[in-house]
C-alpha positions as CSV (number, residue, x, y, z in Angstrom):
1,X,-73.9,7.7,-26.6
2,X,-71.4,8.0,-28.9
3,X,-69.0,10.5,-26.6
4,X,-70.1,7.8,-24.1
5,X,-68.2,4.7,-26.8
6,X,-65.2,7.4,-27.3
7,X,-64.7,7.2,-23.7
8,X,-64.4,3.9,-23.2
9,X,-62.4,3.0,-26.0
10,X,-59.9,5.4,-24.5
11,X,-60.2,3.8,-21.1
12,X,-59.8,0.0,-22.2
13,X,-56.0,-0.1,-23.2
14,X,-55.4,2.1,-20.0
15,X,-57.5,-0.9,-17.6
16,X,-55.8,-3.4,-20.4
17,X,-51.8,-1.9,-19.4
18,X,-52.7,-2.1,-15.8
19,X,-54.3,-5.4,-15.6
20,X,-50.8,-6.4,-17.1
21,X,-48.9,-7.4,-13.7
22,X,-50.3,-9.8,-12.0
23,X,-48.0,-10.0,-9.1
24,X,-48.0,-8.5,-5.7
25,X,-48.4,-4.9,-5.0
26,X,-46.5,-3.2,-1.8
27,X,-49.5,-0.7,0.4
28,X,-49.2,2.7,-0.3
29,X,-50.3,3.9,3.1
30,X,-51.3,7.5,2.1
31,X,-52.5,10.5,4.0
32,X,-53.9,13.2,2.4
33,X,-54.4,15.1,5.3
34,X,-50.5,14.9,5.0
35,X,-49.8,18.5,3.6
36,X,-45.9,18.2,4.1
37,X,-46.1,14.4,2.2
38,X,-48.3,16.4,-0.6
39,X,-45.5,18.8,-0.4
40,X,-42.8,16.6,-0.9
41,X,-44.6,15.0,-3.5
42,X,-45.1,18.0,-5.5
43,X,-41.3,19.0,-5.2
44,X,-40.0,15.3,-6.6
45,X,-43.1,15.6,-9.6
46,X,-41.8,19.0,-10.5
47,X,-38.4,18.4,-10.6
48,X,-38.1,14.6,-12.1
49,X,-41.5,14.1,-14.3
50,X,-42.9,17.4,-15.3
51,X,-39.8,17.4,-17.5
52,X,-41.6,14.9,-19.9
53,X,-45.4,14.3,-18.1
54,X,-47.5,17.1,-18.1
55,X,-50.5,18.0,-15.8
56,X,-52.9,19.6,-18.0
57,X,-56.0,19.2,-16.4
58,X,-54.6,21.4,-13.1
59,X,-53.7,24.7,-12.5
60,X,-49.9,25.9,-10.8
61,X,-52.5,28.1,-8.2
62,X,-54.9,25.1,-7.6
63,X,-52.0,23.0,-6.1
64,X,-50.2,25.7,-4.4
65,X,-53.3,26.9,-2.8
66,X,-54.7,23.3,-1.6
67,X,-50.9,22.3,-0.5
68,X,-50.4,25.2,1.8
69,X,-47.7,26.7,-0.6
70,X,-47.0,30.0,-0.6
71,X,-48.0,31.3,-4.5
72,X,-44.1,33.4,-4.2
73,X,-42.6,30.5,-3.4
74,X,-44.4,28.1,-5.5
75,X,-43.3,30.0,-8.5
76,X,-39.7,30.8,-7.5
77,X,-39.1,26.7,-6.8
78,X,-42.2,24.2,-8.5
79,X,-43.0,26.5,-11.2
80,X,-40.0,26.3,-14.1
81,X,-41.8,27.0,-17.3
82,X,-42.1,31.1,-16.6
83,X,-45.5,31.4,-17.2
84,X,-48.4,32.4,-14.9
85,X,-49.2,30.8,-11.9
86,X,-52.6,30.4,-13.1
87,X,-51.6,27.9,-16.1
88,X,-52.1,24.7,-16.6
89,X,-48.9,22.2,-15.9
90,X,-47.4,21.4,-19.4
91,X,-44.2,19.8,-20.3
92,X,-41.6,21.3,-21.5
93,X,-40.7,18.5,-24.2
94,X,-41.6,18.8,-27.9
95,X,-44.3,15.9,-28.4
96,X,-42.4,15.3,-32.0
97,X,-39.3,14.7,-30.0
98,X,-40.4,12.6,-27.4
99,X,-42.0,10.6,-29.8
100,X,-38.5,9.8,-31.7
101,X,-36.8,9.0,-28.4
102,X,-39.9,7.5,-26.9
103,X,-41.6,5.7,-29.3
104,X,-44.9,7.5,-27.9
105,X,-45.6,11.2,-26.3
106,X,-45.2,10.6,-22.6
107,X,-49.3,10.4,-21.3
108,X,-50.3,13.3,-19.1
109,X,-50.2,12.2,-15.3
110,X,-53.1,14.3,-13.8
111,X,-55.3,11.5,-13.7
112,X,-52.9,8.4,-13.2
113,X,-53.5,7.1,-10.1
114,X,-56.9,7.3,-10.4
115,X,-56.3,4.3,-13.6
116,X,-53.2,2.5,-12.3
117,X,-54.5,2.9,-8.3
118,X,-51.9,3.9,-5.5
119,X,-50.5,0.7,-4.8
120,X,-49.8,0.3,-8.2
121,X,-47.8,3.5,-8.4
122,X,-45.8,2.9,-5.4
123,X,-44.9,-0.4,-6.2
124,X,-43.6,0.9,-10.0
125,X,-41.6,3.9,-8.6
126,X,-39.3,1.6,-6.5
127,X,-39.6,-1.7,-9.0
128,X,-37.2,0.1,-11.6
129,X,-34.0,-2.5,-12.3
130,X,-30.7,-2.4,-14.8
131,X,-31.1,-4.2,-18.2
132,X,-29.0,-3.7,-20.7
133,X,-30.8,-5.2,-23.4
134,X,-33.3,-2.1,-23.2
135,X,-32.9,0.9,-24.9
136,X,-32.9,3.1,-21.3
137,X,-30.3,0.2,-19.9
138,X,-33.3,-0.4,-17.5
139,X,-36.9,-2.6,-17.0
140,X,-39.8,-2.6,-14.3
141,X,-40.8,-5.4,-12.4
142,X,-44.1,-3.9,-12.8
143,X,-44.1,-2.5,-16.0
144,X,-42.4,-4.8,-18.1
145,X,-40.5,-3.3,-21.2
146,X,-41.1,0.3,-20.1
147,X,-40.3,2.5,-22.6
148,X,-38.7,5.9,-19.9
149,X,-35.1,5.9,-18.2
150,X,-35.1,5.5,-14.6
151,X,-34.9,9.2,-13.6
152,X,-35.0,8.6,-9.7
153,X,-31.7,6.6,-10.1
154,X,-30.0,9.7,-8.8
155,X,-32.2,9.8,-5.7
156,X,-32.3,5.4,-5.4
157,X,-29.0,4.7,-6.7
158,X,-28.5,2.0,-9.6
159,X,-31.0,-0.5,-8.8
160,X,-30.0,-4.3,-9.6
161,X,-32.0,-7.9,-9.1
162,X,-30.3,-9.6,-6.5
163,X,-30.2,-13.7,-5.9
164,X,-28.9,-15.4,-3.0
165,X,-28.2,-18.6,-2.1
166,X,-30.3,-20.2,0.2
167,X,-31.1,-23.6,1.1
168,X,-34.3,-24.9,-0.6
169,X,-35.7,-28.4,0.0
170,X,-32.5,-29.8,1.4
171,X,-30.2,-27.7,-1.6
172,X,-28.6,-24.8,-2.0
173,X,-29.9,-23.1,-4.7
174,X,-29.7,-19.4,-6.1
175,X,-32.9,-17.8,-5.1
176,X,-34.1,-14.1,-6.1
177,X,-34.8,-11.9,-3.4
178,X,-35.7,-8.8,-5.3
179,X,-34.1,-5.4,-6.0
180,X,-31.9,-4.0,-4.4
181,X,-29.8,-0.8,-4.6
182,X,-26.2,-0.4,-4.9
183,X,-26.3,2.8,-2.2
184,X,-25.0,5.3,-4.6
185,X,-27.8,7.4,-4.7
186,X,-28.2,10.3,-2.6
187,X,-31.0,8.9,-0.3
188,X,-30.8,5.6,1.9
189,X,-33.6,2.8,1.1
190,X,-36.0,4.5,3.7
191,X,-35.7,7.6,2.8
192,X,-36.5,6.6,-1.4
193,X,-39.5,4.8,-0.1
194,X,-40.7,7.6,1.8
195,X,-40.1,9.9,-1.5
196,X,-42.0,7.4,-3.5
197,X,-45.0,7.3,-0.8
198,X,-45.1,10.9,-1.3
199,X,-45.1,11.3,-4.5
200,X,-47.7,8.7,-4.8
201,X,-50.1,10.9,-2.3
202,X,-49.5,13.6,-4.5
203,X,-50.9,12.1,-7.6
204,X,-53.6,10.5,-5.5
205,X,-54.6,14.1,-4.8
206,X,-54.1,15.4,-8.6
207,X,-56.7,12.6,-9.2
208,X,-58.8,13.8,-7.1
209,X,-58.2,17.6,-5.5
210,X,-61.6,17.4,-3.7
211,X,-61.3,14.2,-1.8
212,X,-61.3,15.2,1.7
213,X,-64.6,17.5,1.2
214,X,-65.9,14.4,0.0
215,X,-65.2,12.9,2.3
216,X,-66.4,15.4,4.8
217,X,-69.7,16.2,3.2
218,X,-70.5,12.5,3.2
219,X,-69.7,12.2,6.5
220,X,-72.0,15.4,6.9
221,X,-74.8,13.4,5.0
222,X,-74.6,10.0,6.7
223,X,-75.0,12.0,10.0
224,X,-77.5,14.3,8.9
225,X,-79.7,10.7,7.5
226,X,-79.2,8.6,10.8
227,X,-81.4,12.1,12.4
228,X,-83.6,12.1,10.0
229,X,-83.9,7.9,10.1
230,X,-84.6,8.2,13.8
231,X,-86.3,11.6,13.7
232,X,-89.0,9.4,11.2
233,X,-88.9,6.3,13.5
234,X,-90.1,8.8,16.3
235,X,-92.9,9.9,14.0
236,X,-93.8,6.5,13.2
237,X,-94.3,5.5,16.7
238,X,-96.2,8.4,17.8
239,X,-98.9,8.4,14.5
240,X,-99.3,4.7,15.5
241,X,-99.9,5.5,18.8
242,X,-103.2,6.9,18.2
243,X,-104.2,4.1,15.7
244,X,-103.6,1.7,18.1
């Protein structure tokens, strides 16, 4: 009971946070069959967030092995730290430092998506927007106040709220239309949301390695109880046969 109370108590500000945004959330359309999207994934978590966010609860070998990566090649360009393939993914950062630049240590991501939910994350990684008043000269639409620079801006480009004017009820007024980059980054719109739906599959699957034998074996299971339902409805008829 009481590692049962502990549990919760950790899980309530996490449900809290993500209950914060009530507006609306753009489909992640995920595949995890998808081993080059998982890939791709993988390569933009490695790069950009494993920097700050570890992955403790997963192994280098466990991802290589379940994303078709090679373990040579998974070491010479995911792994950075210089420790065995079969360790655990931490951070490189000091957790006293990140907390002075921070505020907090930077939470572990393994589990993420499985809190925040896939259109959640999909929607944050491209809702990222400049505001100078913040101490990162940047906000989220999603995540109001977020206390983390933008490190995709590279990839996106500087990422502004955009207005237009339109006419409204008869008036022209200025109306926003949402964020939009200013194309300096080194991939087009498209190609940023495709990174993002990627990188989103990816945590999907760090939430959850063993979803597709789930889903399998529960497909094996329904099948194997519609048998046995009509299998018994078979029985039925013939024992009543007799009685009748």
């Amino acid at each position: 009971m009481k590692r049962f109370l502990m549990a919760l108590a950790f899980l309530i500000p996490a449900a809290a946070i993500a209950a914060g945004y009530s507006g609306p959330l753009d489909k992640a359309n995920i595949d995890q069959s998808d081993k080059a999207s998982l890939q791709s994934g993988a390569q933009i978590y490695m790069n950009y967030c494993l920097g700050c966010h570890s992955m403790e609860y997963q192994r280098y070998q466990r991802t290589f092995e379940d994303l078709d990566i090679p373990l040579d090649l998974g070491e010479e360009f995911l792994q950075f730290t210089g420790d065995g393939v079969g360790s655990h993914k931490v951070s490189a950062i000091d957790a006293d430092a990140s907390s002075e630049w921070f505020g907090l240590t930077p939470p572990d991501l393994t589990m993420v998506a499985r809190v925040r939910g896939a259109d959640w994350l999909y929607t944050y990684f491209r809702s990222f927007y400049v505001d100078e008043s913040r101490p990162f000269g940047v906000n989220n639409e999603v995540f109001e106040n977020v206390g983390m620079p933008h490190v995709l801006q590279e990839l996106q480009g500087v990422p502004r709220k955009t207005w237009e004017r339109r006419l409204v009820d008869g008036e022209m007024k200025e109306v926003y239309v949402g964020i939009k980059s200013d194309g300096t980054g080194s991939m087009s719109e498209d190609e940023f949301d495709q990174a993002m739906l990627d990188l989103t599959n990816f945590l999907v699957y760090t939430g959850e390695p063993m979803i597709l034998e789930r889903q399998r074996m529960g497909m094996f299971v329904i099948g194997f109880l519609l048998v046995l339902l009509i299998l018994s409805i078979l029985l039925k008829k013939e024992y009543w046969r007799d009685v009748k």
